[in-house]
C-alpha positions as CSV (number, residue, x, y, z in Angstrom):
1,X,-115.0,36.9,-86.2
2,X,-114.7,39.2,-83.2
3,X,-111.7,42.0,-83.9
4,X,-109.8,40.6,-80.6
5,X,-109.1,37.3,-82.1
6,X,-107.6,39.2,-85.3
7,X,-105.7,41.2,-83.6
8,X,-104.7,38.3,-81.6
9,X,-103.5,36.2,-84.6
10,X,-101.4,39.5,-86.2
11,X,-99.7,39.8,-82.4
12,X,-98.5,36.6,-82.7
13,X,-97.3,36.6,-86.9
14,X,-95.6,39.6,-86.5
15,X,-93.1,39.0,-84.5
16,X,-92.3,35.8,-85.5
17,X,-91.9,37.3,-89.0
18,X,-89.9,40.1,-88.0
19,X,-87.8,37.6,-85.7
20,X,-87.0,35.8,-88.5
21,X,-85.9,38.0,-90.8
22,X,-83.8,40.2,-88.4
23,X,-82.8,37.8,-85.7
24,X,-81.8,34.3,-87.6
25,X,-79.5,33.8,-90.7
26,X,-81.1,34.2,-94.6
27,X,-82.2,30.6,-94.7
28,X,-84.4,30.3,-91.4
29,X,-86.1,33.2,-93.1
30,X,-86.6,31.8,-96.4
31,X,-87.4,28.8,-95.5
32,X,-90.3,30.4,-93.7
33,X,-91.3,31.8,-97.1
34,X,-91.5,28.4,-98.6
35,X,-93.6,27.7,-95.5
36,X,-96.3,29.9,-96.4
37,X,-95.9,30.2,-100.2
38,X,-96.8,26.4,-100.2
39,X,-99.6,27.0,-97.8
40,X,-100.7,29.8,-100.3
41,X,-100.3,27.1,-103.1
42,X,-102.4,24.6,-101.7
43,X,-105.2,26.9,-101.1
44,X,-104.9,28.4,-104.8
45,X,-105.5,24.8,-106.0
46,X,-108.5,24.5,-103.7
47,X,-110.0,27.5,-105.1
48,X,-109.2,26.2,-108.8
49,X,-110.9,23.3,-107.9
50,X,-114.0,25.0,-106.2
51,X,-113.8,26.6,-110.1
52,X,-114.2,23.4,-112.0
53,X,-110.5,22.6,-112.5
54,X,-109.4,19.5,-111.7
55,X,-105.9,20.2,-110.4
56,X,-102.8,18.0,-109.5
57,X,-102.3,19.5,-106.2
58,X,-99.8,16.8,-104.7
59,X,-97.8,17.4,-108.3
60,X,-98.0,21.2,-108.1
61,X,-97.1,21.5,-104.3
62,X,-94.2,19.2,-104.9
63,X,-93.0,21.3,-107.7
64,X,-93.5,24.3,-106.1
65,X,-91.3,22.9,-103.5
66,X,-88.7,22.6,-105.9
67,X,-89.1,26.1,-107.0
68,X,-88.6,28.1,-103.5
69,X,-86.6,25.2,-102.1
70,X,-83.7,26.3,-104.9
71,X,-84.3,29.7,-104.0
72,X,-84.0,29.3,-100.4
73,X,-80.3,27.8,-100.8
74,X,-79.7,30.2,-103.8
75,X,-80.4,33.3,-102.1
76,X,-80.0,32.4,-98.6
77,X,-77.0,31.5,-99.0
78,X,-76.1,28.1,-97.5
79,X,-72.6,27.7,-96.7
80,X,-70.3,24.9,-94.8
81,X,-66.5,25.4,-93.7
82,X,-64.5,22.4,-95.1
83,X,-61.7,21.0,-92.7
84,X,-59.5,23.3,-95.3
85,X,-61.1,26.1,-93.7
86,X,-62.6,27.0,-96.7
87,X,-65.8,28.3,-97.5
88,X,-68.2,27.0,-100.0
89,X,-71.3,27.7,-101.5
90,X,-73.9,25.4,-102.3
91,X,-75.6,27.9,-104.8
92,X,-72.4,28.1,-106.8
93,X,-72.9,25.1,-109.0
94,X,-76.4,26.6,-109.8
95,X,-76.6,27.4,-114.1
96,X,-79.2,29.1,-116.0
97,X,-79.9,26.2,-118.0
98,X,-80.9,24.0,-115.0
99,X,-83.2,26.4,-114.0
100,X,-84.4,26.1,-117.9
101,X,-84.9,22.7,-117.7
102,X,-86.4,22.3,-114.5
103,X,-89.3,24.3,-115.2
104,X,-89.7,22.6,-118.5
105,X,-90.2,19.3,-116.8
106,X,-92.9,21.0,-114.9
107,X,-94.9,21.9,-117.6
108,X,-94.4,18.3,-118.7
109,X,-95.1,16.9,-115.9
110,X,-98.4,18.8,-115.4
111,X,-99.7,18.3,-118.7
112,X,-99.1,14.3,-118.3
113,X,-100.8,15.0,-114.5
114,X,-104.6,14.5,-116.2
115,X,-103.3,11.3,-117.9
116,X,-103.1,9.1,-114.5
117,X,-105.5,10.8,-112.9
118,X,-108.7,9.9,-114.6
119,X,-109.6,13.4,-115.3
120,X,-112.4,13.3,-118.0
121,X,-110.6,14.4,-121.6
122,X,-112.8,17.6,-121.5
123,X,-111.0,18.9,-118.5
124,X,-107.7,17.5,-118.9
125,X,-106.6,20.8,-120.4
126,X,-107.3,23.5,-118.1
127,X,-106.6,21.1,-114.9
128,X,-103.0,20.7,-116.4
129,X,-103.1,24.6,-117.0
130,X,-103.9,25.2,-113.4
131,X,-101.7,23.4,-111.7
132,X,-98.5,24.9,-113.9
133,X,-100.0,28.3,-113.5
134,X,-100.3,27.9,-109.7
135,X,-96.6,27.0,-109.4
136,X,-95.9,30.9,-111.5
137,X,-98.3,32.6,-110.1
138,X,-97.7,31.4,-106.3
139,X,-94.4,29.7,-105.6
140,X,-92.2,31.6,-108.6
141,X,-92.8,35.4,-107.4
142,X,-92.6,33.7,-103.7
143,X,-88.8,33.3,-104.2
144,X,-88.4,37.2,-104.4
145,X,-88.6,37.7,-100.9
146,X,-85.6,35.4,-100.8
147,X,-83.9,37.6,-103.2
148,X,-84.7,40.6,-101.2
149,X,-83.7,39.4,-98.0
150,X,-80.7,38.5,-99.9
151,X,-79.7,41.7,-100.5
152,X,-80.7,43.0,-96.6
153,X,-83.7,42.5,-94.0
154,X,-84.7,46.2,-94.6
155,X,-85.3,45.3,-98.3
156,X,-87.7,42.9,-97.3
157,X,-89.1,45.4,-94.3
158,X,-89.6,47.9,-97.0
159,X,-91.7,45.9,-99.2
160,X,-94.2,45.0,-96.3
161,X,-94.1,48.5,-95.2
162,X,-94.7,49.9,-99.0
163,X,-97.9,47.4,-99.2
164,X,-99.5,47.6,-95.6
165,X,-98.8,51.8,-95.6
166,X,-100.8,51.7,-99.7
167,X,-103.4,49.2,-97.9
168,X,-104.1,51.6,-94.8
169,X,-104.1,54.5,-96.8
170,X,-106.3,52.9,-99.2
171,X,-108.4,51.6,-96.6
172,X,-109.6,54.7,-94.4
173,X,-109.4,57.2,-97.2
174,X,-111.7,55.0,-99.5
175,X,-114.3,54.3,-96.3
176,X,-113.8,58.4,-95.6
177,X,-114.1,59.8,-99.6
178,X,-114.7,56.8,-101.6
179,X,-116.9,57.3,-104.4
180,X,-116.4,55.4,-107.5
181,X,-116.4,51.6,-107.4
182,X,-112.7,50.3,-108.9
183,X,-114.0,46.8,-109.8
184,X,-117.8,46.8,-108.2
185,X,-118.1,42.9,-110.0
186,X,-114.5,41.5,-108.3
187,X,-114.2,43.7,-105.0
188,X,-117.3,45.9,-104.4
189,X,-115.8,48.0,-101.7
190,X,-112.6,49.1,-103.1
191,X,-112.4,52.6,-105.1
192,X,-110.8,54.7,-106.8
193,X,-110.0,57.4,-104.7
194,X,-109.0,55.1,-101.8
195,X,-106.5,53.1,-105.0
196,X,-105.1,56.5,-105.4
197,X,-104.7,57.6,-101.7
198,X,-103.1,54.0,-101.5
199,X,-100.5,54.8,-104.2
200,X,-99.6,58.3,-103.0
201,X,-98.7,57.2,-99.5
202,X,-97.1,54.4,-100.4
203,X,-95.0,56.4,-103.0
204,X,-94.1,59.1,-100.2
205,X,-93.1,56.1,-98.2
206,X,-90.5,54.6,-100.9
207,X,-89.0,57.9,-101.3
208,X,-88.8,58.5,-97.4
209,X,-87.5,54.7,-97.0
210,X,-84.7,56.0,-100.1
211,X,-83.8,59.0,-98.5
212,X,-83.0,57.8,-94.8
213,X,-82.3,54.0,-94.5
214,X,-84.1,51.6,-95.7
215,X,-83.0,51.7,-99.2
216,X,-80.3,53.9,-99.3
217,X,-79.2,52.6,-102.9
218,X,-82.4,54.0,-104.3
219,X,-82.4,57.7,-103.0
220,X,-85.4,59.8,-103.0
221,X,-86.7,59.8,-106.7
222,X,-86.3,56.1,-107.2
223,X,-87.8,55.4,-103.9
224,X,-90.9,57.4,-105.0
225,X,-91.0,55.4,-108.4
226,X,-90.3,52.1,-106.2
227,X,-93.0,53.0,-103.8
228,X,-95.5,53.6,-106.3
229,X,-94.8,50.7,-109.1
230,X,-94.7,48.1,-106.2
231,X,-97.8,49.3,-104.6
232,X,-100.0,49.4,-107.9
233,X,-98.6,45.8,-108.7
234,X,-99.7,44.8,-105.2
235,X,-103.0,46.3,-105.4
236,X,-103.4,44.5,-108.6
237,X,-102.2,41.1,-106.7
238,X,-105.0,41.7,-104.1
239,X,-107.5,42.3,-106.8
240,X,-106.5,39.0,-108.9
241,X,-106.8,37.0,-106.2
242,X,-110.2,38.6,-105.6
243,X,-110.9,37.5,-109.1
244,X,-110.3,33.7,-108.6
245,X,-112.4,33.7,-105.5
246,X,-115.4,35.5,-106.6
247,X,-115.3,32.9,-109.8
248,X,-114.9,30.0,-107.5
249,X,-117.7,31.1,-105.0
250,X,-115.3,31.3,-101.9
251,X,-115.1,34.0,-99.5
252,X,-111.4,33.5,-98.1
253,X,-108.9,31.3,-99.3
254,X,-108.3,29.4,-96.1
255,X,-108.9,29.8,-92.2
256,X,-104.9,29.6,-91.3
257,X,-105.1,32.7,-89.3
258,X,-108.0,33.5,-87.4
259,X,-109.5,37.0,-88.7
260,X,-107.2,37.3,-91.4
261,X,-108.3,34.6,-93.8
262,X,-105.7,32.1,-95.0
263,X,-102.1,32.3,-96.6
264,X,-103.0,33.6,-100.0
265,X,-105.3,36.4,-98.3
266,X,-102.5,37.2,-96.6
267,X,-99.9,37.6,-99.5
268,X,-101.4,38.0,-102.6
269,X,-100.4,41.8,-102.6
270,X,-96.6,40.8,-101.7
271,X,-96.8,38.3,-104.9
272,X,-97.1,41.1,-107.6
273,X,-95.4,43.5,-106.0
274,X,-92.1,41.7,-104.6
275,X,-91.3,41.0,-107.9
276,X,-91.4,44.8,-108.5
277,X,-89.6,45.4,-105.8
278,X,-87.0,43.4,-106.3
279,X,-86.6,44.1,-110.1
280,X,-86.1,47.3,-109.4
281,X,-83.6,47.1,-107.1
282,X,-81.6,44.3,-109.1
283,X,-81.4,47.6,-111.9
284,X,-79.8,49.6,-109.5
């Protein structure tokens, strides 16, 4: 793939990222993270099944819906003025136990998948454990960018700057020093000095980010911590993902974006560590 059409393709998804998360209201933003956390989903369940797991993707994609669809409205927040001039909340009738039982009938409803599917009885098990652990593992961290832009666009911009800053730092210092192989069976080319240089820089970054703007309610030493907990939980994300492709024989997980690979390539790093993000700044 020549370099222009990559660059091409991240001259065009930038900024309508970045639009959408500064220039539009919580929900056009969210819903573009349902958007691609489904597109992320789907290609998960083509690798699973590339693996030998005989998935219920139309089930799991559906569910997933559910999933970031609830946390679109809960987080984005979606309000209407009645005549009253009164202002209410669709999230507010939202209850713990809802959320409980909804992800209950997922579980049940992906272990009964392999019953109407004619999957053979051998398989039945780990095709119904795929597609439940796709919906976790994809669509449930997903909804933490919702959460994050929640709270503010520049919580979000932080967590994309934390994990590109610990992938560019990684990147050039491993192909510069690298010496020891991280995970030579998963991901031959990463190492362990360029997984340190990663975590450094992106650890300076969080503190930086803390101490002038970005996430003022963390200041400089929680920044640091925030900086370096999300960007080992993202490196991890990158390297799982590497995990379920090498056992499935697949090079990328789709061909979405030209150059880039497809929509779990692209966010498997944000899906470990925008939970981390986001729990620590929920502590704070």
């Amino acid at each position: 793939m020549a370099v222009g059409t990559r660059e091409l393709a991240a001259a065009v998804a930038i900024p309508i990222v970045l639009a959408a998360l500064f220039l539009t209201p919580p929900l056009v933003f969210n819903t573009l993270v349902c958007f691609v956390a489904l597109g992320a989903l789907w290609e998960f369940y083509r690798i699973a099944e590339k693996g030998g797991h005989p998935v219920a993707k139309t089930l799991g994609v559906v569910y997933g819906g559910l999933v970031l669809g609830a946390a679109a409205i809960l987080w984005g927040p979606l309000r209407f003025v009645t005549r009253t001039g009164d202002i209410v909340e669709i999230a507010q009738g939202a209850r713990p136990g809802l959320w409980f039982g909804l992800a209950i009938l997922g579980v049940s409803l992906a272990s009964a998948a392999p019953l109407f599917s004619r999957v053979p009885p051998a398989l039945a098990l780990s095709g119904a454990s795929a597609t439940a652990f796709g919906v976790l593992a994809v669509a449930l961290p997903a909804t933490s960018l919702c959460y994050l832009r929640g709270r503010s666009p520049s919580a979000v911009l932080s967590l994309f700057l934390i994990v590109w800053t610990c992938d560019s730092a990684a990147y050039y210092f491993g192909r510069r020093y690298g010496a020891h192989r991280l995970a030579p069976v998963v991901s031959p080319k990463k190492t362990w000095e360029g997984s340190i240089a990663g975590l450094v820089a992106a650890a300076t970054f969080g503190g930086l980010a803390g101490r002038w703007g970005l996430l003022p309610e963390l200041g400089f030493v929680r920044g640091v911590l925030a900086g370096a907990l999300a960007s080992t939980a993202g490196q991890i994300g990158d390297l799982v993902e590497s995990l379920w492709k090498r056992g499935a024989g697949v090079k990328d997980s789709g061909v979405f974006l030209p150059g880039h690979g497809g929509f779990y390539d692209r966010i498997d790093s944000l899906l470990f560590a925008g939970p981390v993000l986001a729990a620590v700044l929920a502590w704070t």
